[in-house]
C-alpha positions, -999 to 999 in steps of 0.1 A, spaced: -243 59 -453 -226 82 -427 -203 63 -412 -173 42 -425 -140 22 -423 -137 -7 -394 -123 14 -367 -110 42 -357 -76 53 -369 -66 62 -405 -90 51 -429 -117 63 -408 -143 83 -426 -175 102 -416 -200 116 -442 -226 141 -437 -250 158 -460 -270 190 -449 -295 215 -467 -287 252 -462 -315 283 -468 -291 302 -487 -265 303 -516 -237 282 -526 -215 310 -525 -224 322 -492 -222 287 -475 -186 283 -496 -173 317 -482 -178 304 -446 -155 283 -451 -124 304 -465 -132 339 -450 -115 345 -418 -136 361 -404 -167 346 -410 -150 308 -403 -145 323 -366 -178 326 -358 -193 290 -367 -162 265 -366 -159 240 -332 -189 223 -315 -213 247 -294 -202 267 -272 -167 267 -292 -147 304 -294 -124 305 -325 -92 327 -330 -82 324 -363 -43 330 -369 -40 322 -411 -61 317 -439 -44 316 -466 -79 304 -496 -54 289 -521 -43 259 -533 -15 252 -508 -20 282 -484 -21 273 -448 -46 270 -422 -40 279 -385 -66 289 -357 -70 281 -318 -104 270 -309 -112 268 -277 -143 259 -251 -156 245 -218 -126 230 -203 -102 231 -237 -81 248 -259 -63 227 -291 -44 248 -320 -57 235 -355 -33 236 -385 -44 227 -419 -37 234 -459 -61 238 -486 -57 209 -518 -87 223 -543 -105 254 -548 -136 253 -569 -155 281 -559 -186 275 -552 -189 239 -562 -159 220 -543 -133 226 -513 -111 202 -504 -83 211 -472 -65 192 -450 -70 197 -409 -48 187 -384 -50 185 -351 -27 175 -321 7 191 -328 35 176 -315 72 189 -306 86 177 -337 60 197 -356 40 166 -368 8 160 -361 -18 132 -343 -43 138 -365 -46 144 -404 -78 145 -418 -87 155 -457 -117 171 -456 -143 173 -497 -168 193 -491 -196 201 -525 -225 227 -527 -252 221 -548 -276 250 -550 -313 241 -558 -344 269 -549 -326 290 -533 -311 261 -510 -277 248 -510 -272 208 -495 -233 204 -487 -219 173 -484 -188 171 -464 -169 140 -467 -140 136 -442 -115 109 -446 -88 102 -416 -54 103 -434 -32 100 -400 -40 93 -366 -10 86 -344 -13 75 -305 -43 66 -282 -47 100 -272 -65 105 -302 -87 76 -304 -113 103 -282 -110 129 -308 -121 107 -333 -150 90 -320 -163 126 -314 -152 138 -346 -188 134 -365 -208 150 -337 -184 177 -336 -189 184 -372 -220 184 -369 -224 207 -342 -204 233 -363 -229 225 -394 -251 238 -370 -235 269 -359 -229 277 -394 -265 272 -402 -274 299 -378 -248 322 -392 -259 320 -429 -298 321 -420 -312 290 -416 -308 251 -420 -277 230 -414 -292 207 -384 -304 179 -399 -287 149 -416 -299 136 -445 -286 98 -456 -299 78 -486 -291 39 -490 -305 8 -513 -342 16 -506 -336 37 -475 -336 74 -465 -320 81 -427 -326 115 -412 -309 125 -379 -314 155 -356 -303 169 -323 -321 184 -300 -318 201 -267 -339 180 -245 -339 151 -228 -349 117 -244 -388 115 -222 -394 152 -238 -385 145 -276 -406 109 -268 -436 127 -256 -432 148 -286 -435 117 -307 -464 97 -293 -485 127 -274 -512 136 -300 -512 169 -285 -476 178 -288 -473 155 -322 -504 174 -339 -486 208 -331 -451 203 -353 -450 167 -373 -463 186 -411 -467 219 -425 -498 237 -428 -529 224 -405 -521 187 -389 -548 173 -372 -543 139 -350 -576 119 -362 -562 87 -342 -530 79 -314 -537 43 -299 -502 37 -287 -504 2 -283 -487 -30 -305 -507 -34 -329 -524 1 -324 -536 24 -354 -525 61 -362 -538 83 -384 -532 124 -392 -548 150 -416 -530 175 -433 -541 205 -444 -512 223 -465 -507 260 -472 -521 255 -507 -551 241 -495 -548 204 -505 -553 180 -480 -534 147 -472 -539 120 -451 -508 102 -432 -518 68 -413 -505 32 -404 -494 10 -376 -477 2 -341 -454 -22 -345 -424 -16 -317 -428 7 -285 -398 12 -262 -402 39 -244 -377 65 -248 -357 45 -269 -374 32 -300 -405 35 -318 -412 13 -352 -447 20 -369 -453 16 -406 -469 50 -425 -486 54 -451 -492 88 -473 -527 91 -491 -530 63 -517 -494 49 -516 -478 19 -504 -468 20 -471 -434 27 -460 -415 9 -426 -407 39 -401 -380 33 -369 -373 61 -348 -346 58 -322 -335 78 -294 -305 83 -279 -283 107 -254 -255 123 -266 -233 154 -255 -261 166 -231 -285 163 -266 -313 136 -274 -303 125 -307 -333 117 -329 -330 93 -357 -356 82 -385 -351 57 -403 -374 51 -434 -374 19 -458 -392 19 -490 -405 -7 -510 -384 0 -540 -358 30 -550 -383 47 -572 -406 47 -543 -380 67 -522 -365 89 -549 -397 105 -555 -407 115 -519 -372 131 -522 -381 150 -552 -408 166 -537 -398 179 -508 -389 152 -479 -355 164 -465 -370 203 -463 -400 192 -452 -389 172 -422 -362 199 -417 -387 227 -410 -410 199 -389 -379 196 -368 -371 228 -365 -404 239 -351 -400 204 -324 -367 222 -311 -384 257 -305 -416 236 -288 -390 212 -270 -370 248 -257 -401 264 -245 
């Protein structure tokens, strides 16, 4: 899952893993071109001057990134170059006089390019953290990564915004969005609003009785023509915080389905939490299509949400 280690401090580590609409090579080159690294890395709203970039094994890292209300200076070193398939570097952060640092973090990233999409997963491990001071930096690390997933989604054409986590019978997908909680709620339990970005093609609300206990039901039409029919049950309303309902797709077994809500940076931070009945069960929704497909849904909520 994304998150591990008991605390923060050194041993720390934060996983994410996000689907890109373009090429391995593309998506790797962000990462060791200097110019095209200044233009994604750093939450939102973050401006980047990079000083050295040195894309070999050993070559340094230095850049100032800076944003509402700060400015830090970023050192760093690349370990492994495996163009495009793995990246490993070292970022550091809070230089002190001596010339050591707060905070040392190795960073693995891997690309693996599938349809003309590329899912990186960036694994992050805290090697050194040194002081309080940089307690805050760390609790904030994997939103701030994920932010700049974001703004590197933009730059390479699409994708980037959405976590996708797999566990023993489980598949977690988390999104951000720029809107409060009550809106991205609405979203979720307004047939109206639901019908308009919850499944490709034509999705049609057939039944919304928001209630314990309560039954929903939705038609989709695809783009191929094939219809499908998504349905199930109320089982936990908390209003904007959580919503637990079991779904099931045409024929199949039902699946358990929790969304939660939460505020974060400004953002309402949507996360979906689905539990199969068995790992087959939840390997093959992933083989045809779940992460893209809930990555597009999401991507049309956030342009309904911003309007």
């Amino acid at each position: 899952m994304a998150d591990a280690g008991t605390s923060l401090g050194a041993g720390y580590e934060v996983t994410l893993v996000r689907v890109f609409d373009a090429p391995a090579e593309l998506l790797f080159d962000c990462f060791t071109d200097a110019d095209r690294l200044a233009k994604w890395w750093g939450p939102l709203g973050c401006e980047n001057a990079v000083h050295t970039l040195d894309a070999r094994p050993g070559g340094e890292i230095s850049l100032t990134m800076a944003g509402p209300g700060f400015s830090h200076v970023m050192g760093g070193e690349f370990v492994e170059i495996d163009r495009p398939r793995r990246l490993v570097f070292l970022s550091k952060a809070f230089e002190a006089p001596d010339g050591g640092w707060g905070i040392v973090n190795r960073n693995t990233l891997t690309f693996e390019e599938r349809d003309g999409a590329t899912t990186l997963t960036l694994h992050t491990l805290v090697e050194r953290a040194a002081g309080e001071v940089v307690l805050g930096a760390l609790g904030g690390m994997k939103t701030g990564w994920g932010q700049s997933l974001e703004r590197l989604g933009d730059l390479v054409g699409g994708g980037g915004k959405m976590d996708l986590e797999i566990g023993d019978r489980v598949v977690v997908l988390t999104r951000a969005f720029d809107a409060p909680s009550e809106q991205v709620w609405r979203a979720l339990t307004d047939a109206d609003v639901f019908g308009r970005w919850w499944c490709a093609g034509e999705c049609v609300v057939e039944e919304m009785d928001l209630r314990l206990g309560g039954k929903w039901s939705v038609r989709q039409t695809s783009p191929d023509g094939s219809v499908h029919r998504f349905w199930g049950e109320y089982r936990q309303i908390e209003p904007p915080l959580r919503l637990a309902m079991s779904q099931g797709f045409d024929a199949f077994p039902e699946i358990e389905v929790v969304h939660t809500l939460a505020e974060e940076w400004s953002r309402t931070v949507l996360t979906r939490t689905m539990t199969f009945p068995d790992n087959n069960y939840r390997d093959g929704m992933l083989q045809s299509g779940l992460g893209r497909g809930a990555a597009r849904s999401y991507d049309v909520l956030a342009k309904l949400l911003a309007a």
